[in-house]
NUFI-516429 format. One line per field, with one value per residue (C-alpha): residue number from 1; residue in one letter; x, y, z. Coordinates in steps of 0.2 Angstrom, whole numbers, padded with zeros to 4 digits, always signed. Example, Ala and Ser with C-alpha at 12.3 -4.5 7.8 and 13.67 -1.06 7.14 Angstrom:
num	(1, 2)
residuo	(A, S)
xx	(+0062, +0068)
yy	(-0022, -0005)
zz	(+0039, +0036)
END
This chain:
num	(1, 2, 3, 4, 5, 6, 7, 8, 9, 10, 11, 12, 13, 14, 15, 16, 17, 18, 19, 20, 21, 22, 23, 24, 25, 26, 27, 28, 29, 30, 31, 32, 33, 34, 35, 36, 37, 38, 39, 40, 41, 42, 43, 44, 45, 46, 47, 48, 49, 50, 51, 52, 53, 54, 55, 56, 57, 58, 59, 60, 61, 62, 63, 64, 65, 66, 67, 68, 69, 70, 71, 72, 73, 74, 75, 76, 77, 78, 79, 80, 81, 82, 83, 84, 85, 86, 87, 88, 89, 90, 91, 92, 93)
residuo	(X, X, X, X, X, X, X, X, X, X, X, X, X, X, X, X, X, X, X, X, X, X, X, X, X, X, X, X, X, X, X, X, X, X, X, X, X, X, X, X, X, X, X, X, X, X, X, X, X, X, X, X, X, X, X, X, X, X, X, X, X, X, X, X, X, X, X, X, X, X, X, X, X, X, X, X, X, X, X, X, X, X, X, X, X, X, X, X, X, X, X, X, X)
xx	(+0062, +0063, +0063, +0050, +0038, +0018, +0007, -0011, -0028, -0043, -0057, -0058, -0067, -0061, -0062, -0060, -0064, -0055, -0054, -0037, -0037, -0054, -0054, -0058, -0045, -0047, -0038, -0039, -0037, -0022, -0008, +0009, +0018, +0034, +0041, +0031, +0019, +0005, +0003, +0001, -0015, -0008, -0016, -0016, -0021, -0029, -0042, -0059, -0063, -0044, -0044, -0033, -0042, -0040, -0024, -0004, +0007, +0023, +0029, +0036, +0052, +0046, +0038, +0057, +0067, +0077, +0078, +0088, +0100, +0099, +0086, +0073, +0057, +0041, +0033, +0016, +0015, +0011, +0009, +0016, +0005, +0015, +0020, +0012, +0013, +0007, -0004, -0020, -0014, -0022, -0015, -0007, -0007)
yy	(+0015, +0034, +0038, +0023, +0029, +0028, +0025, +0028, +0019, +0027, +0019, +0002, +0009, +0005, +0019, +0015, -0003, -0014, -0031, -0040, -0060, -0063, -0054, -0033, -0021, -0004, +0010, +0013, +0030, +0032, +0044, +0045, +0055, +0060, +0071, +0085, +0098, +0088, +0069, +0067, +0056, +0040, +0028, +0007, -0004, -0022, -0033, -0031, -0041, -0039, -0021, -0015, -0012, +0005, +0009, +0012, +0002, +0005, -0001, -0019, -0022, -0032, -0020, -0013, -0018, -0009, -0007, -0014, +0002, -0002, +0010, +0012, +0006, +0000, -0013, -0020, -0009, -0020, -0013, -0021, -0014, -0007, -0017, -0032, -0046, -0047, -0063, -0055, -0044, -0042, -0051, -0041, -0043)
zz	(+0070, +0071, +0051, +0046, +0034, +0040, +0029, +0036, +0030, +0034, +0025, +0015, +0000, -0016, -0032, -0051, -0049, -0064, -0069, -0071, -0072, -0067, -0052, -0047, -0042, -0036, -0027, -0010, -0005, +0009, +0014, +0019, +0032, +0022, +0033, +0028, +0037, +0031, +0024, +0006, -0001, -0010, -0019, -0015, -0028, -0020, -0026, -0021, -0003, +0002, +0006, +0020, +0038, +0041, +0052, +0051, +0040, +0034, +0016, +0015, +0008, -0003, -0013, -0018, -0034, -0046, -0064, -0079, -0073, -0054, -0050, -0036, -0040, -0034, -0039, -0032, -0017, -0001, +0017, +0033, +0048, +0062, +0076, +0069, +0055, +0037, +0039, +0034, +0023, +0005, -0009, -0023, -0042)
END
C-alpha cells in the first residue's frame, strides 16, 4: 500500500515503567514516517515482557474508534508488522 503509515521499532527498552492491574507497563520509544523530511519519535505503551521486536509495523485497525461526536481516536495503540501477522504481538491494556 503506497500511503501506509510505517511505524519503526528500533529497541525493546521500556521507559517510565508503571504498574496497572498487576502487571508493568512502559513506553517503548518508536517513530513514524508521516510523510515528512524526517520521522517523528512516538511513544508505545505495552506491558513489560511483551515489547515489540524491533522492525516496521503499521497501525492496526483496531486501534481506531470515534468519540461520543464521531470523532477519530486512538484507543490502545497496537502495531501490525509489515508483510506479516499479529500472532506474537504484545498484549495491550
Amino acid at each position: 500500500m503506497a500511503n501506509e503509515i510505517i511505524i519503526e521499532v528500533r529497541s525493546t527498552q521500556l521507559d517510565r515503567l508503571r504498574p496497572y492491574n498487576n502487571k508493568q507497563y512502559g513506553e517503548q520509544g518508536c517513530a513514524i514516517f508521516n510523510g515528512g523530511d524526517y520521522p517523528l519519535p512516538i511513544k508505545v505503551n505495552v506491558e513489560q515482557g511483551h515489547e515489540y521486536p524491533p522492525g516496521q509495523y503499521t497501525i492496526d485497525p483496531r486501534s481506531f474508534t470515534r468519540d461520543d461526536m464521531g470523532n477519530l481516536k486512538i484507543k490502545g495503540l497496537r502495531l501490525l508488522p509489515l508483510g506479516g501477522s499479529s500472532k506474537s504481538l504484545p498484549p495491550t491494556k
